[in-house]
Every structure is written in C-alpha cells, then in structure tokens.
N, C-alpha and C positions, 0 to 999 in steps of 0.2 A: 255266315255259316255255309254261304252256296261253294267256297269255297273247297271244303274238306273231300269232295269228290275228284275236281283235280289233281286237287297234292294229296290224297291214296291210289292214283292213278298215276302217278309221277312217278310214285313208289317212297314218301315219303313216312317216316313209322309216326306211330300216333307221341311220342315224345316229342318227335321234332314237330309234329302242328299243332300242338300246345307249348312248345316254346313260340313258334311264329304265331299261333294267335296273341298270345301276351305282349310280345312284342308288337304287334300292329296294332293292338289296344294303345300300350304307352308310345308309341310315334304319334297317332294324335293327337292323346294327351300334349305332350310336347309341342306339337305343329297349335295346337289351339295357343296353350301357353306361351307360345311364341309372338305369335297374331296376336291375344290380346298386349304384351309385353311392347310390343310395336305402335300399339294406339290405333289397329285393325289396319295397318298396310298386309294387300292380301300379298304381296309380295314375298311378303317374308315366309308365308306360308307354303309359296311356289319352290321358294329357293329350295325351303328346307326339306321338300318330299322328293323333290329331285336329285339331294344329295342324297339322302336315304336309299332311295329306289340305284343312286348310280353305285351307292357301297354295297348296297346288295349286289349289284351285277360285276361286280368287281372282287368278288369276297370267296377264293378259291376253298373255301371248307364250311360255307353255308349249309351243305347238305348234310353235315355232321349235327346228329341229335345233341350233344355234347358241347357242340359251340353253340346251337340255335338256343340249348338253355342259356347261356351264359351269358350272351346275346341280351336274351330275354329280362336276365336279372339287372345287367347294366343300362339296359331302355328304363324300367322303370323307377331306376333310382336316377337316370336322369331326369324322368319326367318329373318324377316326383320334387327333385331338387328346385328343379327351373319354374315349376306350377307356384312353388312355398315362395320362394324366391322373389316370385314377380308378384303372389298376392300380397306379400308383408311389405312390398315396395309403395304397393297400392291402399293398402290400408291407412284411413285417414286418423290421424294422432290426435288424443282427447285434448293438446292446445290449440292444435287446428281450430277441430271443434268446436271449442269455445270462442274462439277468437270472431269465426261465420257466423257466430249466433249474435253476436253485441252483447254492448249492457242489461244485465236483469234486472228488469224494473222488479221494485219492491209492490207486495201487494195489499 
C-alpha cells in the first residue's frame, strides 16, 4: 500500500493503480505457482520477476489506465490458469492412494 503515494505523484489515475495493484497481486500469484510447479527452484522465481519487471520497462503504453486494466485481467487469468494447472498436477489420485496404503487387513 506504501506504494499508492508514489504513483499519485507520478500522476498516475486511480484506475491505472487498481489495474497495477491486481496485477502485482496475480504476478505473485504466478511467481509462487511457478516456484512451487519447479519443486521450489528459487530460480525460476528470479527468472520470472525479471521478465516481468524487464516487460514493464519495455511496454511503451503501460501508463495507459486502459492497458493497465487489461493487463490486469490477462495476469489473473494467467495466474489463475498456471495456479489450477500445477495444483491438479499435484494432487494425489484415489489409486495412488490406495495403492500407499497396502492391504486392508480385515477386522
């Protein structure tokens, strides 16, 4: 939140720091999802904030409230996708299951 003083001093409108807060919400998201999807290489956690951070500085209409939502909607339905994604990858199958447990003895 210490943020929102800088970017209304940047001159940013209160749309585009509610698109950019949502979006740095779901980059997280994502960066976690990713790091756990990896089996916790922080690496991959490095790569992917760095790309992030370098598409930001590279992104000639970032300051547009318009794109920042837009932005904002396609972070979260990435995150969202690649979160679902890696937990359904992870989730362990009821033959699994059964299979860890052995025979049931009768009682």
């Amino acid at each position: 939140m210490w943020h929102l003083i800088p970017l209304a001093q940047a001159g940013h409108s209160l749309e585009w720091m509610a698109g950019w807060f949502v979006t740095t919400v779901a980059a997280r998201v994502f960066m976690v999802a990713v790091y756990d999807g990896s089996g916790g290489a922080v690496g991959t956690a490095i790569v992917t904030h760095a790309m992030i951070n370098l598409a930001d500085a590279y992104t000639p209409t970032l300051d547009s409230a318009l794109f920042m939502g837009t932005l904002a909607g396609l972070a979260v339905c990435a995150a969202t996708a690649t979160a679902t994604a890696l937990r359904a990858r992870h989730e362990p199958r009821e033959d699994v299951i059964a299979r860890r447990a052995g025979p049931t003895d009768p009682p």
